[in-house]
Phi, psi and omega in degrees: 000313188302328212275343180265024174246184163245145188212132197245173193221104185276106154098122186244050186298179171297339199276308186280358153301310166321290176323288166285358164302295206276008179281317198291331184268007146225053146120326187286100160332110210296325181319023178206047172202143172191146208227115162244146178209125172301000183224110196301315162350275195322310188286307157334307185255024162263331157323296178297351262212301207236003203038020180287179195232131245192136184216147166272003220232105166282336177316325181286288176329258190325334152288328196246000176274126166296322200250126166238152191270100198252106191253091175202166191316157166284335158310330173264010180279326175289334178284304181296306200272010194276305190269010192236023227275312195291357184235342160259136188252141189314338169303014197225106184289081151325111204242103187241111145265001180319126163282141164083006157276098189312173161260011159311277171338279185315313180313300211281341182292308182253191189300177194281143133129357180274156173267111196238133174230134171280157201175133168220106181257200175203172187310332188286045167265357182305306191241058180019084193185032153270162199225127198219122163241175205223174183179156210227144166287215192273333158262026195300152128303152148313320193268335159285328137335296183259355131341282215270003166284308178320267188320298185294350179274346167307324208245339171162215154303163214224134150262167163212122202229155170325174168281304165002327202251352191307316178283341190262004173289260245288348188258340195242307196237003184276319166263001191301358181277335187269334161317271190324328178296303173320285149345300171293324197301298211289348141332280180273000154283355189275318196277333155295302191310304201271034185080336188304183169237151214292332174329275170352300176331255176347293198280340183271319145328271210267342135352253161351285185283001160277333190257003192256321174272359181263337195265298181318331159335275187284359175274302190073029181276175179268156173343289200292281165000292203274323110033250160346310202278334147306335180263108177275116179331157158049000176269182195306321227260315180294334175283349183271287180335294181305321144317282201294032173240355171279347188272334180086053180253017164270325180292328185295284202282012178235326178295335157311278162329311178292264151025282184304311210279304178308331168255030150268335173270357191270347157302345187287334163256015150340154191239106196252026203219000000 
């Protein structure tokens, strides 16, 4: 179904690169694809690149796109959809990855009668190893739902969560890779502090953390379980552990989270109208 539309993209950032790797690796013709961006560099190289067709006009998008893709900051939503009200027609299925722009918002922007489903995918969709969940507004379908099911399973797993949760999707995986970069960072400086050399660090760090979620992945135990089956009385991993619960870092990651979720929602009050 996703493969008989044309589907445009307003703002031709890294997240809608992602997006079009994978519409192109399953199957869709870049000739069904068009990216409008204010900064010709940018366009310039999803052409070459990726051979899609490319504008500097979001009007072009929005006339000649079935699906159109609204990937550009939430900051910028008022100035774009401002300018897009007269040209998407209720024919036309609206796609928001912006964080914390409800689809109320987004609905109220445009003509009476469009259809809007909101998405929060997040960077590993670069290497289709992303985690996305979707929600759909008031007139969104069933059948636009698994459109935007379709399309996000190209980049990786797909959730479908109340809107109610959108921030809180956007606080656990939308911003959750710069937790984990972090994480990782802080890995491989513990293992260069202690003699290793940082390559080494570094590839046994993210090593670890792929393989410690890929084995939670395929278990279906809860955290803590496999957690336990690693801490040996008196061993090394409970004295680490014990460090890190004096340091608060379950609290710390969770005190993160809140932080992300609370300025999604004050993004959520832009003032668009």
């Amino acid at each position: 179904m996703l493969l008989n539309n044309t589907v445009g993209f307003i703002g031709g950032g890294n997240m809608a690169e992602a997006i079009i790797k994978g519409l192109i690796a399953g199957g869709m013709a870049p000739r069904n694809i068009i990216v409008a961006d204010p900064v010709q560099d940018r366009r310039a190289l999803l052409a070459s690149t990726l051979s899609v067709k490319t504008t500097d006009e979001n009007s072009e998008v929005a006339q000649e796109a079935d699906l159109i893709i609204l990937s550009i900051k939430p900051q910028m939503a008022a100035s774009v959809l401002s300018g897009l009200e007269n040209t998407i027609t209720p024919q036309k299925l609206v796609l928001s990855i912006m964080a914390g722009i409800s689809t109320t918002i987004i609905e109220e922007s445009l003509q009476s009668g469009v259809r809007v489903i909101r998405a929060m995918p997040n960077t590993p969709a670069l290497v289709q190893a992303g985690a996305t969940a979707i929600c759909g507004g008031r007139r969104a379908t069933e059948a636009d739902l698994e459109l935007t099911k379709e399309l996000f399973a190209l980049v990786g797993t797909v959730y479908q969560v109340g809107e109610r949760q959108m921030d809180a999707v956007t606080g656990i995986s939308g911003s959750g890779p710069a937790y984990v970069f972090s994480f990782i960072e802080a890995l491989s400086d513990a293992g260069v502090k202690n003699g290793l050399p940082r390559d080494i660090a570094t590839g046994l760090a993210v090593q670890t953390v792929l393989g410690s979620a890929q084995l939670l992945q395929q278990s279906n135990e809860h955290p803590a379980v496999l957690r336990d089956r690693v801490s040996s009385p008196g061993g090394t991993t409970i004295a680490a552990l014990h460090t890190l619960e004096n340091g608060r870092l379950h609290g710390l990651l969770m005190d993160a989270v809140d932080a992300a979720v609370k300025r999604s929602k004050e993004l959520a009050g832009i003032k668009l109208l």
